[in-house]
Backbone and ligand atoms as CSV (ligand in chain L), in Angstrom:
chain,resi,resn,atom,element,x,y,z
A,1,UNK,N,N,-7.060,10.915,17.359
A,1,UNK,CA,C,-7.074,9.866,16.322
A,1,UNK,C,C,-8.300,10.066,15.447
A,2,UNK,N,N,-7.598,10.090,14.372
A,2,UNK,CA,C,-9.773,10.279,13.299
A,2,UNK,C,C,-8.809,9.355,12.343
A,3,UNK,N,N,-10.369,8.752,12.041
A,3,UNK,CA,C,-10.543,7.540,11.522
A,3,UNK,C,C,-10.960,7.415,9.901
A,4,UNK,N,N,-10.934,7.295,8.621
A,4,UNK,CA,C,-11.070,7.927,7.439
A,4,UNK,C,C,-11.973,6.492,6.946
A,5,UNK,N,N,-12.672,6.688,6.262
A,5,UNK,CA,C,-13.614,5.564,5.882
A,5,UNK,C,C,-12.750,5.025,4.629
A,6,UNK,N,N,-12.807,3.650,4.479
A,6,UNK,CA,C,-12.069,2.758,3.430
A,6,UNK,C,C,-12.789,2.724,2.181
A,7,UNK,N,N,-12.766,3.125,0.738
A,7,UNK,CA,C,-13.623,3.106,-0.414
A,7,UNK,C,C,-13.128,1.306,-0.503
A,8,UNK,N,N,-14.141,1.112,-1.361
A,8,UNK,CA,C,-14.167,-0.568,-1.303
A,8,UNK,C,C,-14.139,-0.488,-3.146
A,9,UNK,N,N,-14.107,-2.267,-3.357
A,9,UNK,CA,C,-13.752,-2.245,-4.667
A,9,UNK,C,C,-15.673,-2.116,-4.887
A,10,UNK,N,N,-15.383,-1.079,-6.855
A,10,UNK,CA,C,-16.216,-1.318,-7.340
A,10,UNK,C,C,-17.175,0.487,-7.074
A,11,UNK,N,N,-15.752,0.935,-6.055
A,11,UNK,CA,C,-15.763,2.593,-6.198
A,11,UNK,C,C,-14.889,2.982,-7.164
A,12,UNK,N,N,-15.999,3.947,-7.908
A,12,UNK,CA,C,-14.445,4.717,-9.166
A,12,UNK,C,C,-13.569,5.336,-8.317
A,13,UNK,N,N,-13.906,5.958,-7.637
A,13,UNK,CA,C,-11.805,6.240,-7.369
A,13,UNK,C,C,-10.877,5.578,-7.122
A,14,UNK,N,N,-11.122,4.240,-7.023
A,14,UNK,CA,C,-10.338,3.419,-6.863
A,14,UNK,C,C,-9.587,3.068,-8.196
A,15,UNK,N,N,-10.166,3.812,-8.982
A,15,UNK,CA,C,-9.360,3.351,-10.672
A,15,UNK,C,C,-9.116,4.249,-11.206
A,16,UNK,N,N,-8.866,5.483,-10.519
A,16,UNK,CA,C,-8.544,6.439,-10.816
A,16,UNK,C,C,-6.842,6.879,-10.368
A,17,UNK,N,N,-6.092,7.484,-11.615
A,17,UNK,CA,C,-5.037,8.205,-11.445
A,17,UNK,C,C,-4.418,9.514,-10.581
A,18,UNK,N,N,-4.038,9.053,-9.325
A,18,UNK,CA,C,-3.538,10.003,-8.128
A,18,UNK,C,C,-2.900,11.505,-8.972
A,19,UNK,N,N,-3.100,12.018,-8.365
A,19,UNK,CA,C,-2.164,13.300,-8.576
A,19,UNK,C,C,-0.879,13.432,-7.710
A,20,UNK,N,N,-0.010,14.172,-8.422
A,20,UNK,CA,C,1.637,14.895,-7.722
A,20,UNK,C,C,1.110,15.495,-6.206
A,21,UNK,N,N,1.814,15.018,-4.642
A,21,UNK,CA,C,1.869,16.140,-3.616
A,21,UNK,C,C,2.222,17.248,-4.163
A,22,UNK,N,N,2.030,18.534,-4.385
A,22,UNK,CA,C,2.584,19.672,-4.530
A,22,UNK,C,C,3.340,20.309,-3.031
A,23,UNK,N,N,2.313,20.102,-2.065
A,23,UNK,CA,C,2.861,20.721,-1.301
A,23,UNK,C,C,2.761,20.292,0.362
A,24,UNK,N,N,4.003,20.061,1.015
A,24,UNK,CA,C,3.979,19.544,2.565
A,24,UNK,C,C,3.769,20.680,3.464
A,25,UNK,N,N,2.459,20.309,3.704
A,25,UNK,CA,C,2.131,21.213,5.053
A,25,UNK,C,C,1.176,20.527,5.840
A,26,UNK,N,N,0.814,21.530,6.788
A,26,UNK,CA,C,0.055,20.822,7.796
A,26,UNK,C,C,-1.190,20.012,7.565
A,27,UNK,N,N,-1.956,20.292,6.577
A,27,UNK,CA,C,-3.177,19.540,5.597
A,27,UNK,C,C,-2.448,18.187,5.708
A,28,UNK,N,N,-1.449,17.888,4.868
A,28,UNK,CA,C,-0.820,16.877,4.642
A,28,UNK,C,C,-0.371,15.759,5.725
A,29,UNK,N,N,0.224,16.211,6.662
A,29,UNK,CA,C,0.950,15.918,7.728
A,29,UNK,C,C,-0.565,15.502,8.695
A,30,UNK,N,N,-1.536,16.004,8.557
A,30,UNK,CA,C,-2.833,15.068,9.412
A,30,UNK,C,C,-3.689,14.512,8.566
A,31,UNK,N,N,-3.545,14.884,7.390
A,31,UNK,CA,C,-3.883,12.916,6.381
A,31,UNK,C,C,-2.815,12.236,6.695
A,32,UNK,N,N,-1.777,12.201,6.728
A,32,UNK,CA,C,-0.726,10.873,6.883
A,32,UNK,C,C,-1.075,10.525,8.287
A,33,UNK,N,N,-1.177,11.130,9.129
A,33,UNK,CA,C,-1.360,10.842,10.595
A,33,UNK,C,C,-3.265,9.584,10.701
A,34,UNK,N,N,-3.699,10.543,10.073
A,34,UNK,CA,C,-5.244,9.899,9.854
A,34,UNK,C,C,-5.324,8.138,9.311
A,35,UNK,N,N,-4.080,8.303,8.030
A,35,UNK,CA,C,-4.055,7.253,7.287
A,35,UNK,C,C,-3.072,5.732,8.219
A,36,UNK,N,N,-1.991,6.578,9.018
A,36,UNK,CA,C,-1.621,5.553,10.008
A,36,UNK,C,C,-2.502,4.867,10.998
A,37,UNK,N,N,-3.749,6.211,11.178
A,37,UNK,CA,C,-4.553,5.202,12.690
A,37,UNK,C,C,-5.266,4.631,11.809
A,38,UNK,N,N,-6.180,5.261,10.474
A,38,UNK,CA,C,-7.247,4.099,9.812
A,38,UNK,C,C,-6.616,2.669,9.136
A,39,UNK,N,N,-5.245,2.576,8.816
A,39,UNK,CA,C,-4.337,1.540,8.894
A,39,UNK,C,C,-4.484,0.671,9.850
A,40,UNK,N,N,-3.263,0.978,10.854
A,40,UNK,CA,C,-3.118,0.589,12.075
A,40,UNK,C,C,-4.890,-0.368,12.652
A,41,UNK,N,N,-5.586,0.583,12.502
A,41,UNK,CA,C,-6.879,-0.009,13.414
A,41,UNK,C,C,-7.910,-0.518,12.600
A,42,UNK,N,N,-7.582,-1.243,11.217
A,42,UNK,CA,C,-8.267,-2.301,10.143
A,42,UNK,C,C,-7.128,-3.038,10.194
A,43,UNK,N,N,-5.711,-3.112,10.949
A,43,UNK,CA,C,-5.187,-4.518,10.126
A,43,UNK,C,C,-4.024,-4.780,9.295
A,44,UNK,N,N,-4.534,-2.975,8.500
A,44,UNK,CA,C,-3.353,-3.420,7.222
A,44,UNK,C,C,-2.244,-2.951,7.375
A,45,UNK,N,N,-1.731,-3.708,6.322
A,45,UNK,CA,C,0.230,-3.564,6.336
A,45,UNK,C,C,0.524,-2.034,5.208
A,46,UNK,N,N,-0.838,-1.769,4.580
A,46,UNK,CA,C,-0.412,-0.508,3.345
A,46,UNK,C,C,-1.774,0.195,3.453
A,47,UNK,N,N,-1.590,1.625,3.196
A,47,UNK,CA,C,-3.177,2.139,2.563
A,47,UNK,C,C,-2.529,3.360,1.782
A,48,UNK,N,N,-3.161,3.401,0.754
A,48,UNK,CA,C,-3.133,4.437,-0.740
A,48,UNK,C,C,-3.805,5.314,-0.311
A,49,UNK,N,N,-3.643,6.901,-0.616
A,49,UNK,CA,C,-4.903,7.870,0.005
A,49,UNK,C,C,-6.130,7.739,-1.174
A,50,UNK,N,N,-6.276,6.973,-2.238
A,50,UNK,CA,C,-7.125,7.109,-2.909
A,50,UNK,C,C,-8.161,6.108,-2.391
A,51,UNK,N,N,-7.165,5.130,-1.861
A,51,UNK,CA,C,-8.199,4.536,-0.620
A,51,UNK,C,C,-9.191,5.009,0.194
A,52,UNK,N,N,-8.808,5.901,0.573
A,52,UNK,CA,C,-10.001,7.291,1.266
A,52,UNK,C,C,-10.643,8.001,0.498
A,53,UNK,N,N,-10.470,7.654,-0.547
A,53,UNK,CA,C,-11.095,8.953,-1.458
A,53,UNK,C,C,-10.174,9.771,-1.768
A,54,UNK,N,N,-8.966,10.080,-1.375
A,54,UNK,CA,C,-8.005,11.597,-2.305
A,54,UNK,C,C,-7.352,10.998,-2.951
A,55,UNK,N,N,-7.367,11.682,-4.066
A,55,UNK,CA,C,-6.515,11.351,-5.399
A,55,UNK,C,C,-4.904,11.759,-5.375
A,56,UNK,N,N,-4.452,11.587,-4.293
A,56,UNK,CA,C,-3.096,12.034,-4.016
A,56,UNK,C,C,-2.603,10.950,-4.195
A,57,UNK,N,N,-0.780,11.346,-4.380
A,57,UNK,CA,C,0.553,10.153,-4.745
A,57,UNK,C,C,0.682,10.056,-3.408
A,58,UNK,N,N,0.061,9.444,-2.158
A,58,UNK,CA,C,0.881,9.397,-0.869
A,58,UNK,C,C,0.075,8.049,-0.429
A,59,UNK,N,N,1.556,7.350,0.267
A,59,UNK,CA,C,0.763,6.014,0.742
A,59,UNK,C,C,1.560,6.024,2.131
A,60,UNK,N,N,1.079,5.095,3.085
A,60,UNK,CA,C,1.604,4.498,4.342
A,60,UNK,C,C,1.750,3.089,4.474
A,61,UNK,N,N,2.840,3.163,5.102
A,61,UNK,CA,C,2.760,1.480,4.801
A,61,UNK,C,C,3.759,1.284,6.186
A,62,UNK,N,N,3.329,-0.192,6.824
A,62,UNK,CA,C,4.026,-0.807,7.975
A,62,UNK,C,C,3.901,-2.434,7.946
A,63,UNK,N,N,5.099,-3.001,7.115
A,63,UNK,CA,C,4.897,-4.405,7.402
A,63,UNK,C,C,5.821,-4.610,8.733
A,64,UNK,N,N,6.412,-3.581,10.074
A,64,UNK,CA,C,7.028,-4.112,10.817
A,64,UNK,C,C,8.572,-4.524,10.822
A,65,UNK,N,N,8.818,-4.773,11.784
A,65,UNK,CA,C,10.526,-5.107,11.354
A,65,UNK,C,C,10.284,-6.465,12.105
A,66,UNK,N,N,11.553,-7.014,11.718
A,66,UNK,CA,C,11.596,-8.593,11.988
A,66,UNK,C,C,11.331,-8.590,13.781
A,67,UNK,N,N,11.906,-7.850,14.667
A,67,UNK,CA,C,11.492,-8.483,15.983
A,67,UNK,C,C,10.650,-7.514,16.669
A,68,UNK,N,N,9.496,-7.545,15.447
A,68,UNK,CA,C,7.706,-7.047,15.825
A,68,UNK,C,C,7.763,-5.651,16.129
A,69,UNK,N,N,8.640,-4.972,15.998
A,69,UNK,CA,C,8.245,-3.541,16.340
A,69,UNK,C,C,7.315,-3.012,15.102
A,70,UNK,N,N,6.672,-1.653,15.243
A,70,UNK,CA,C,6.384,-0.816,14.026
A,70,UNK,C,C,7.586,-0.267,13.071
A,71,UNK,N,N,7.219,-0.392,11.683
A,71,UNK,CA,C,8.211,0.350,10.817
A,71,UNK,C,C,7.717,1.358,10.235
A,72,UNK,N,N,6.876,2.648,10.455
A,72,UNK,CA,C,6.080,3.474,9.758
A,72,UNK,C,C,7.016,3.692,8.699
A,73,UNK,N,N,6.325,3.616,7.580
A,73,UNK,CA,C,7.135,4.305,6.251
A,73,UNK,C,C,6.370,5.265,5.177
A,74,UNK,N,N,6.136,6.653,5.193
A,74,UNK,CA,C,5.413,7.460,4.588
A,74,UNK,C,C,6.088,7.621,2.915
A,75,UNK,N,N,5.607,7.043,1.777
A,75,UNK,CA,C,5.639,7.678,0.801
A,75,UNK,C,C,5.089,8.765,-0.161
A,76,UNK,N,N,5.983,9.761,-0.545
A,76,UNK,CA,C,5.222,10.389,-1.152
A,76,UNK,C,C,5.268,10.758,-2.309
A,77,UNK,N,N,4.757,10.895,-3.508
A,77,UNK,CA,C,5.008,10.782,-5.202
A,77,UNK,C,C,6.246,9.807,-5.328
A,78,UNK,N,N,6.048,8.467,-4.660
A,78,UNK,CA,C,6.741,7.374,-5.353
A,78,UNK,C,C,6.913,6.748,-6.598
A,79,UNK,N,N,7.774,6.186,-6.278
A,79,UNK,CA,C,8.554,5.467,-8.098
A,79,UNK,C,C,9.458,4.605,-8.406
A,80,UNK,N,N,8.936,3.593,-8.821
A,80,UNK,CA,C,9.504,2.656,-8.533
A,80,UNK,C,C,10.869,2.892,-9.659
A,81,UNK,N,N,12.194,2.836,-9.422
A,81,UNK,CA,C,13.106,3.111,-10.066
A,81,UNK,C,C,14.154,1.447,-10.437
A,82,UNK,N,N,14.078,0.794,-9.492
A,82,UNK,CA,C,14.273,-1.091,-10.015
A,82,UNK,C,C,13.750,-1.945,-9.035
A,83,UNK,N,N,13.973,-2.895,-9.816
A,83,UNK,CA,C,12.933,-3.965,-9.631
A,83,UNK,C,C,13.766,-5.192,-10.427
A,84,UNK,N,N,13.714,-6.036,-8.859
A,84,UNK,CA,C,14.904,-7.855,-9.824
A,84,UNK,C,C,14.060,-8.801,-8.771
A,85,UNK,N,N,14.255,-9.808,-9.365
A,85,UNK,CA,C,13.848,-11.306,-8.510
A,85,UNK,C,C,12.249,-11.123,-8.820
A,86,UNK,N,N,11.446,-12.392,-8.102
A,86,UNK,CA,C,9.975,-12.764,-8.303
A,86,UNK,C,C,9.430,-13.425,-7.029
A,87,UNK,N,N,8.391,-13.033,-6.885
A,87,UNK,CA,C,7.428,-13.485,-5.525
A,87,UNK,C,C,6.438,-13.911,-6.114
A,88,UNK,N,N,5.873,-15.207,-5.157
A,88,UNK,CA,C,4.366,-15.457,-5.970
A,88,UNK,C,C,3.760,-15.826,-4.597
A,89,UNK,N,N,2.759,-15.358,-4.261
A,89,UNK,CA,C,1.965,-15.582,-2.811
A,89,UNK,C,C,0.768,-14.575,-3.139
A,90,UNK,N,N,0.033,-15.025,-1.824
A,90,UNK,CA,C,-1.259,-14.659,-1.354
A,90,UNK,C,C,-1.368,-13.245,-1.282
A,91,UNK,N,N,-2.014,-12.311,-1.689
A,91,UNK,CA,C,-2.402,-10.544,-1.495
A,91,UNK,C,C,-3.493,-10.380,-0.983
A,92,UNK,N,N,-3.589,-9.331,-0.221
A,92,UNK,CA,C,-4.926,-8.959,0.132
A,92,UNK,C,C,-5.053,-7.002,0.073
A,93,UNK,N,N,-6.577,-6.537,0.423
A,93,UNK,CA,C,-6.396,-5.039,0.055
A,93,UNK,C,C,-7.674,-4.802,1.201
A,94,UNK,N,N,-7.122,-3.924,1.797
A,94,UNK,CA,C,-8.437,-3.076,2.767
A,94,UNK,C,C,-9.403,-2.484,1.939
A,95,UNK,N,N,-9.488,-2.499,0.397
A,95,UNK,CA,C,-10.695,-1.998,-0.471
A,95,UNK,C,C,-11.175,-3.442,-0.499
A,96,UNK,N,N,-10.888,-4.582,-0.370
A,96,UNK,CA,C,-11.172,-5.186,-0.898
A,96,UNK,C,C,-11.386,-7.122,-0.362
A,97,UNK,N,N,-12.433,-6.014,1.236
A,97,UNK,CA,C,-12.041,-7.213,2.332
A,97,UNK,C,C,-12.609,-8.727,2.176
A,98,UNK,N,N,-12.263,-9.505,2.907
A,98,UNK,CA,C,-12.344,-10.793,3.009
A,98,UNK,C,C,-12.050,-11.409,2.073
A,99,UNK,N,N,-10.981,-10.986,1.093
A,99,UNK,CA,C,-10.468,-11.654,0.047
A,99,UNK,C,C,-9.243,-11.989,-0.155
A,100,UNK,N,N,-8.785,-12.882,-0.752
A,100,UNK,CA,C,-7.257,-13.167,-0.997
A,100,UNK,C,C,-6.789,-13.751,-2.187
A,101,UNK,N,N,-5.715,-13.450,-2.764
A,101,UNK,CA,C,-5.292,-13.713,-3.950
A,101,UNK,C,C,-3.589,-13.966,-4.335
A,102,UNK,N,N,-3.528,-14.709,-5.533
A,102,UNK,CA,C,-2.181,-14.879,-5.423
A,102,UNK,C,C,-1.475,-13.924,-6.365
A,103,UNK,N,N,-0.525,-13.502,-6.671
A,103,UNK,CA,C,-0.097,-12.468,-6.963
A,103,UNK,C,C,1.401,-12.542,-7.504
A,104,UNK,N,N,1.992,-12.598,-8.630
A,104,UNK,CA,C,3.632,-12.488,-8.549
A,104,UNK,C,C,3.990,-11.161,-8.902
A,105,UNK,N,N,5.009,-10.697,-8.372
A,105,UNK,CA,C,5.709,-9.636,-7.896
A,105,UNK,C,C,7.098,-9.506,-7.661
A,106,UNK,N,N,8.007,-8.518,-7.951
A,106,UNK,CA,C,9.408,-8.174,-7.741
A,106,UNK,C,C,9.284,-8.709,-6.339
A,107,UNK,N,N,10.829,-9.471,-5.979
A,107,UNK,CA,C,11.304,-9.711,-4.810
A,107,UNK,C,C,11.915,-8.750,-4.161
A,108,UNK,N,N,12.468,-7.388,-5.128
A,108,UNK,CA,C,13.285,-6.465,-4.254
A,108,UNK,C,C,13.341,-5.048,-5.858
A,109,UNK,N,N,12.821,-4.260,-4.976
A,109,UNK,CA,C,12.448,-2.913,-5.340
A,109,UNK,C,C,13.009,-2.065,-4.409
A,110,UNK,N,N,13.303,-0.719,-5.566
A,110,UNK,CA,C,14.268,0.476,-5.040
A,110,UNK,C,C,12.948,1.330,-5.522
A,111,UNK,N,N,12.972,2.511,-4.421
A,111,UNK,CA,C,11.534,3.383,-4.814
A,111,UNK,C,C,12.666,4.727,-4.579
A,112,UNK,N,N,11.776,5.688,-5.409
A,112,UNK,CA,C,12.149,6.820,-5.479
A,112,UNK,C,C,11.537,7.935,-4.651
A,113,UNK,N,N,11.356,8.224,-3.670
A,113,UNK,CA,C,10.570,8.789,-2.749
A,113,UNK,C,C,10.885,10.714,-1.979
A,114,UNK,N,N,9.872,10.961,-1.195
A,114,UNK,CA,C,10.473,12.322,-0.731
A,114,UNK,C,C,9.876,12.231,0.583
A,115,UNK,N,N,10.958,12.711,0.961
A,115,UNK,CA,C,10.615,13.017,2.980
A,115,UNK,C,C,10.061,13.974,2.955
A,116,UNK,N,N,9.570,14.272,4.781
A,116,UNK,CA,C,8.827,15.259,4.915
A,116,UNK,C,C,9.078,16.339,5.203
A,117,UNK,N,N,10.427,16.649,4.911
A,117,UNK,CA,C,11.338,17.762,4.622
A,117,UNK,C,C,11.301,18.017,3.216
A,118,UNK,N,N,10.993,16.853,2.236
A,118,UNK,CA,C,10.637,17.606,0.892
A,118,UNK,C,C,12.518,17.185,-0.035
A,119,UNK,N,N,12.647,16.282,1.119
A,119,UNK,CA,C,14.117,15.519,0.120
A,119,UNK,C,C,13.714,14.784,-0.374
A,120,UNK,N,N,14.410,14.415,-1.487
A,120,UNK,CA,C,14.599,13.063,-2.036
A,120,UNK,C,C,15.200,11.650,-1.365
A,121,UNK,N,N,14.819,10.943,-1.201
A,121,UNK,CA,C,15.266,9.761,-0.504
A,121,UNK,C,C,14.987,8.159,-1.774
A,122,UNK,N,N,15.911,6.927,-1.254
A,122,UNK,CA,C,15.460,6.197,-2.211
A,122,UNK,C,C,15.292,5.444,-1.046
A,123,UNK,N,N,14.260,4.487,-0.980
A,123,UNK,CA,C,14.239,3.685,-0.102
A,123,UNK,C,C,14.085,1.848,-0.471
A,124,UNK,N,N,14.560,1.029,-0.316
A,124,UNK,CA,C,14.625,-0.515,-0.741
A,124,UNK,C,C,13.669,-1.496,0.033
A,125,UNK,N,N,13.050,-2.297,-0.320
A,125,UNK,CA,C,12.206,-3.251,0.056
A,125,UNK,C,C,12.535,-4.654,-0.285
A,126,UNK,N,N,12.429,-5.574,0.480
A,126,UNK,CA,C,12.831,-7.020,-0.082
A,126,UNK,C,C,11.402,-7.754,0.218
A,127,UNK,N,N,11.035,-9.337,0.110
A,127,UNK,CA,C,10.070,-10.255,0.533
A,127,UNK,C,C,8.193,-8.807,0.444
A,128,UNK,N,N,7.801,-9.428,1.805
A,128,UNK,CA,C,6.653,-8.831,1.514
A,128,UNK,C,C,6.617,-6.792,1.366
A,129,UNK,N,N,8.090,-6.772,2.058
A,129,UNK,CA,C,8.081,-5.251,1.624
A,129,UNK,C,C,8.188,-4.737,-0.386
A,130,UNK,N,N,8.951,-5.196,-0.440
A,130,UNK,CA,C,8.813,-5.003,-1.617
A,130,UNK,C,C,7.237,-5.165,-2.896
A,131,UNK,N,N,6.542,-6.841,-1.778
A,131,UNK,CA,C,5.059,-6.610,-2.717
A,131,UNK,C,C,4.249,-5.460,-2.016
A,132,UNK,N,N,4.714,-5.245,-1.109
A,132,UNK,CA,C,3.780,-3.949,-0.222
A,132,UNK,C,C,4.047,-2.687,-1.296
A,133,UNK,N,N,5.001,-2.765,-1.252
A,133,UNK,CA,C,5.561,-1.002,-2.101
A,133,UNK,C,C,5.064,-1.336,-3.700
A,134,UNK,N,N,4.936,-2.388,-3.964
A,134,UNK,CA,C,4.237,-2.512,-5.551
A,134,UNK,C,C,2.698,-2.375,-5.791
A,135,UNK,N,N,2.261,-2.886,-4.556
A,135,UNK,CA,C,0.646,-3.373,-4.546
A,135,UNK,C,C,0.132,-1.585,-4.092
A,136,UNK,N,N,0.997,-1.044,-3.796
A,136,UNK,CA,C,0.204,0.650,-2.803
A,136,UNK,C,C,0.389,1.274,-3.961
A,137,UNK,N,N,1.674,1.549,-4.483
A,137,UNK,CA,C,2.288,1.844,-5.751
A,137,UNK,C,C,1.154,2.098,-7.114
A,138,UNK,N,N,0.785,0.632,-7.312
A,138,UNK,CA,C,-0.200,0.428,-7.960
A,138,UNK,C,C,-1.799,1.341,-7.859
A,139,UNK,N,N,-2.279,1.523,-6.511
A,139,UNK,CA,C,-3.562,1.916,-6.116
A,139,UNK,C,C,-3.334,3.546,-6.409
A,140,UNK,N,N,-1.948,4.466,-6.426
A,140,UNK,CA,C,-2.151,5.459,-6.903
A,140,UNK,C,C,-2.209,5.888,-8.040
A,141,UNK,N,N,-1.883,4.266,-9.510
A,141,UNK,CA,C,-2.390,4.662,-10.794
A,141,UNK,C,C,-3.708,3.966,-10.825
A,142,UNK,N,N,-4.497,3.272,-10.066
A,142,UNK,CA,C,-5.792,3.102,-10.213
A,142,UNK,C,C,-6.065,2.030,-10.014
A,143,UNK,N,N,-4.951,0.656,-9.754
A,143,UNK,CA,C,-4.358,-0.339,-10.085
A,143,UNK,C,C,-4.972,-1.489,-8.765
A,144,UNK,N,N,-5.667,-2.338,-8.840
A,144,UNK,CA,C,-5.846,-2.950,-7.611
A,144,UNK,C,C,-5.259,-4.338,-7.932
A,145,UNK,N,N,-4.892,-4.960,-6.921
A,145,UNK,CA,C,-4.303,-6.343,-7.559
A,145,UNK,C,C,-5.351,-7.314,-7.865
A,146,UNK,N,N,-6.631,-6.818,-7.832
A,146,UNK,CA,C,-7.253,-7.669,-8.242
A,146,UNK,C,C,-7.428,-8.097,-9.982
A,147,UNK,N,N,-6.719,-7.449,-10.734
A,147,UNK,CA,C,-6.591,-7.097,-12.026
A,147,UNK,C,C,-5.478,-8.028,-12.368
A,148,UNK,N,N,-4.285,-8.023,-11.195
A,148,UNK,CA,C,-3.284,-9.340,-11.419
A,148,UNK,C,C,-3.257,-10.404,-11.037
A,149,UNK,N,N,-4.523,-11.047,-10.674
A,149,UNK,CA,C,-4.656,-12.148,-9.679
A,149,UNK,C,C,-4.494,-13.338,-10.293
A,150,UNK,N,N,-3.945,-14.166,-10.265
A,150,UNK,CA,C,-3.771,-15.189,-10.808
A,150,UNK,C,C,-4.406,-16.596,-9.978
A,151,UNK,N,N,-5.556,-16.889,-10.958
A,151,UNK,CA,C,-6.598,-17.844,-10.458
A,151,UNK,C,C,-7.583,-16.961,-9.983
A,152,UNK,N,N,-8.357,-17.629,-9.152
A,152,UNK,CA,C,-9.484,-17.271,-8.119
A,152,UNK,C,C,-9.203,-15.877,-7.215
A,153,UNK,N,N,-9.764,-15.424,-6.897
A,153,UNK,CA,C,-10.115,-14.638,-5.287
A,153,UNK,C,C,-10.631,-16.015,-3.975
A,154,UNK,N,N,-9.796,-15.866,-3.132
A,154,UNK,CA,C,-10.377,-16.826,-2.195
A,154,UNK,C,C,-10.969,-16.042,-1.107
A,155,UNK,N,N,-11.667,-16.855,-0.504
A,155,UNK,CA,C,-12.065,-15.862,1.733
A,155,UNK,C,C,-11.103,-16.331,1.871
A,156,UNK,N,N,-10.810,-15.077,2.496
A,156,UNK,CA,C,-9.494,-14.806,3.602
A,156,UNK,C,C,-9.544,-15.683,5.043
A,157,UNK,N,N,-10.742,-15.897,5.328
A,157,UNK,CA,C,-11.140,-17.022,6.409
A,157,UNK,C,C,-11.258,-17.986,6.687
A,158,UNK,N,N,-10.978,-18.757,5.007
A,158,UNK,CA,C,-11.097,-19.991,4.621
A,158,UNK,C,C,-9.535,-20.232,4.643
A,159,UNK,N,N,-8.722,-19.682,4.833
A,159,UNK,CA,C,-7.335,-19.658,4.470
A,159,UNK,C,C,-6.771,-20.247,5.901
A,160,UNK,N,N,-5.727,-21.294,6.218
A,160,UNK,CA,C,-4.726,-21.178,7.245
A,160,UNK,C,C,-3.867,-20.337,7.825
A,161,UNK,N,N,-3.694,-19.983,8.625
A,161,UNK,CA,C,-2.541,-19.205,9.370
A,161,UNK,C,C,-1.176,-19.075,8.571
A,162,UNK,N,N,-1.122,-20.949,7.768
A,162,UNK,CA,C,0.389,-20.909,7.404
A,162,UNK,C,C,0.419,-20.002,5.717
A,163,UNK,N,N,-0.843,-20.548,5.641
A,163,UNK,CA,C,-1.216,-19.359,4.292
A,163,UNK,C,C,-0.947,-18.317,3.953
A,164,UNK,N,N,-0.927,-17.304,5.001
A,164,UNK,CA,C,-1.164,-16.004,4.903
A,164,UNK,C,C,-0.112,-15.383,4.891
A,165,UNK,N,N,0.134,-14.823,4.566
A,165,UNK,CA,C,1.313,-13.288,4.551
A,165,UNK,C,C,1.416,-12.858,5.872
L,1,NI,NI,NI,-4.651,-2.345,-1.415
């Protein structure tokens, strides 16, 4: 397990424009592995690799399936291809801890994605999957939701249980 340090807001790469995967190989395949445990073991439901510092199109993301298992879902040079309905709730970002914000967002997004065979796949998101795949989406054009926040930034600690995402 190796562990990748989180850039926080108020690092330029965080506003910086990812580049195309060119190519799946083994390099690749132990950043995604890296990016699941530094995930997994902060908390979060998404991490952008620009989050770490690489300017790559690849994100990870696990909001889980409804009866609590893991849902690993590796994207790579995603795209969002549609987008219908509206969400408005609380966001948060591992760049950007102890904070929370409200946020509206597509209720249900179709992404354009590639496996790690290097297919094309489309994959669909509804509720918080869908703000997951917008909000990661976002961090590989430079994009933090703190730019869409509507109102305040609150502590995340100050918040209720029933609050939260
Ligand atoms: Ni984030």
């Amino acid at each position: 397990m190796a562990l990748r340090t989180v850039r926080e807001i108020g690092d330029p790469i965080l506003e910086k424009k990812a580049k195309p995967v060119k190519e799946i190989n083994d390099h690749l395949r132990e950043l995604i592995n890296d990016m699941f445990d530094t995930m997994y073991e902060t908390g979060g439901v998404g991490l952008a690799a620009p989050q770490i510092g690489i300017l790559k199109r690849l994100v990870v993301i696990d909001c889980g399936n409804e009866d609590g298992t893991e849902n690993p879902i590796v994207l790579i040079n995603p795209e969002i291809i549609e987008k219908d309905g509206e969400q408005t709730g609380y966001e948060g970002c591992l760049s950007v801890p102890g904070k929370m914000g409200i946020v509206t967002r597509p209720n249900h997004v179709k992404v354009k994605t590639m496996t790690l065979d290097g297919k094309e796949e489309i994959l669909e998101g509804t509720d918080l999957l869908a703000r997951c795949f917008c909000h990661e989406i976002d961090h590989l054009d430079g994009v933090l939701y703190t730019t869409k926040v509507e109102g305040e930034l609150v502590d995340s600690n100050s918040m209720s249980e029933d609050d939260e995402q």
